[in-house]
C-alpha positions as CSV (number, residue, x, y, z in Angstrom):
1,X,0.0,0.0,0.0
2,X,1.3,3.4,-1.0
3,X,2.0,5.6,2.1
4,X,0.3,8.5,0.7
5,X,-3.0,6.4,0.6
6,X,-2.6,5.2,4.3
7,X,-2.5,9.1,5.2
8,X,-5.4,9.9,3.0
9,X,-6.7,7.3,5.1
10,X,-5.8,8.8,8.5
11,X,-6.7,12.2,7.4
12,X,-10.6,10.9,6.5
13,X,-10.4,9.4,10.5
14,X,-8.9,12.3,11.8
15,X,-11.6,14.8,10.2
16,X,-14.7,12.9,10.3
17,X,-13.7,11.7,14.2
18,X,-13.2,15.6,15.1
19,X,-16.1,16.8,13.7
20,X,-18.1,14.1,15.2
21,X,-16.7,15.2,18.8
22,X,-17.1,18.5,17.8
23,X,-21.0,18.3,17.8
24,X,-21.1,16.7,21.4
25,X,-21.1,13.0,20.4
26,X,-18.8,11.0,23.8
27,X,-19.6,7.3,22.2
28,X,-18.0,6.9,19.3
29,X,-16.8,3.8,18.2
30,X,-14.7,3.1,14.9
31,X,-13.9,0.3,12.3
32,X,-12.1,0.1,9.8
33,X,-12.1,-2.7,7.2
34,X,-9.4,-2.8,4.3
35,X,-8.3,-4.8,1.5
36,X,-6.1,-4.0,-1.9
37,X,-9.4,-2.4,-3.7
38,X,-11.5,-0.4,-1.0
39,X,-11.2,0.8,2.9
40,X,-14.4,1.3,4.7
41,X,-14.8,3.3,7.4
42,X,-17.6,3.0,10.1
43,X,-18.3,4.9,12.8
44,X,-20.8,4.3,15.0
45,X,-22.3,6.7,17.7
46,X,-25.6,6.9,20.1
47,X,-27.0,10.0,17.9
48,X,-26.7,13.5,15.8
49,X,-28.4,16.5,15.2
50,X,-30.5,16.4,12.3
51,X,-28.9,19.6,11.2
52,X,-25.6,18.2,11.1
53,X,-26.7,14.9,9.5
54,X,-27.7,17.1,7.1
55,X,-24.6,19.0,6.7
56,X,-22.3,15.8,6.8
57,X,-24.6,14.6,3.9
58,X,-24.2,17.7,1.7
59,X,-20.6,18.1,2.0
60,X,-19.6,14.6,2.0
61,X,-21.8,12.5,0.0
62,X,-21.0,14.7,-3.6
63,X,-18.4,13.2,-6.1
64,X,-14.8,12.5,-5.7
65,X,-12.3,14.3,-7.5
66,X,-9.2,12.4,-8.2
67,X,-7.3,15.5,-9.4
68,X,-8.0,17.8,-6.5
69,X,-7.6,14.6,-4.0
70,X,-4.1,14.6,-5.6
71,X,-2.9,18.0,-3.9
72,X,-5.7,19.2,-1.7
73,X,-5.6,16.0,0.9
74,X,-2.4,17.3,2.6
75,X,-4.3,20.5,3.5
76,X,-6.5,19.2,5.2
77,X,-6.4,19.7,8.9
78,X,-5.0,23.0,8.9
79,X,-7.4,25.7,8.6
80,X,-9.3,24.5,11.5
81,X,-12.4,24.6,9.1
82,X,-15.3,23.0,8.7
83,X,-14.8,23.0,5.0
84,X,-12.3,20.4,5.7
85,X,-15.2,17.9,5.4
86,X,-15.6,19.1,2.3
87,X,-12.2,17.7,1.6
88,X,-13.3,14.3,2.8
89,X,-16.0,14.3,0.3
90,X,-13.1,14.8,-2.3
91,X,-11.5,11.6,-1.2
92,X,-14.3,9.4,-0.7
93,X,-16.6,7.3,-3.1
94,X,-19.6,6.9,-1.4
95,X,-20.9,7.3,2.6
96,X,-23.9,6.0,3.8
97,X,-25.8,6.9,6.9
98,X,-28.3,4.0,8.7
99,X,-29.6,3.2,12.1
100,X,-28.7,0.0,13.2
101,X,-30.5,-1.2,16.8
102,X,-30.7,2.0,18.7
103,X,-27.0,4.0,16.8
104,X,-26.5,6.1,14.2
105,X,-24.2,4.2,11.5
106,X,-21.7,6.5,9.2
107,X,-19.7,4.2,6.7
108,X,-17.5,5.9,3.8
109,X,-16.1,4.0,1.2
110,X,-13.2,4.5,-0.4
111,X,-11.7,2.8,-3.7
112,X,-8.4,2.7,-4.3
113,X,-7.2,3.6,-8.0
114,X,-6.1,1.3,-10.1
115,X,-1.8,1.2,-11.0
């Protein structure tokens, strides 16, 4: 695995965990699943604010764009920005939002390019 990928990785944890604790969430658990194709990462926590359900869904869930994902990733982090979830958006295929039992269930897929 390329090391730039495994920080893209981190980075995707690292913004979506803040943002998460940001907006009073305190049970938050995390798993990650990976193989050579695709990483998924689920979080799971008690609840969320509609509002920022909302807000997670509109900057997140749009399309990725391999050329901005390219350069942008390695700002992300450092404005202190919300709009840095907009950045995860860019590095992300798809993220889908469920209940399962009585939590809230984020998972965001990612698909690694083809060499």
């Amino acid at each position: 695995m390329n090391y730039h990928e495994l920080k893209k990785d981190a980075k995707i944890v690292d913004e979506v965990l803040l943002y998460l604790l940001k907006h009073n969430d305190d049970d938050i658990s995390i798993d990650i699943s990976r193989n050579e194709e695709r990483i998924i990462f689920t979080f799971k926590l008690n609840a969320l604010d509609n509002e920022v359900l909302s807000y997670m869904d509109k900057y997140i869930n749009k399309e990725r764009e391999i050329e901005v994902e390219e350069y942008g990733w390695e700002l992300m982090g450092e404005s202190g920005s919300q709009s840095d979830l907009g950045m995860v958006g860019l590095l992300i295929d798809k993220m889908v939002i469920s209940k399962e039992d009585d939590h809230l269930v984020l998972k965001l897929t990612r698909y690694y390019k083809k060499k």
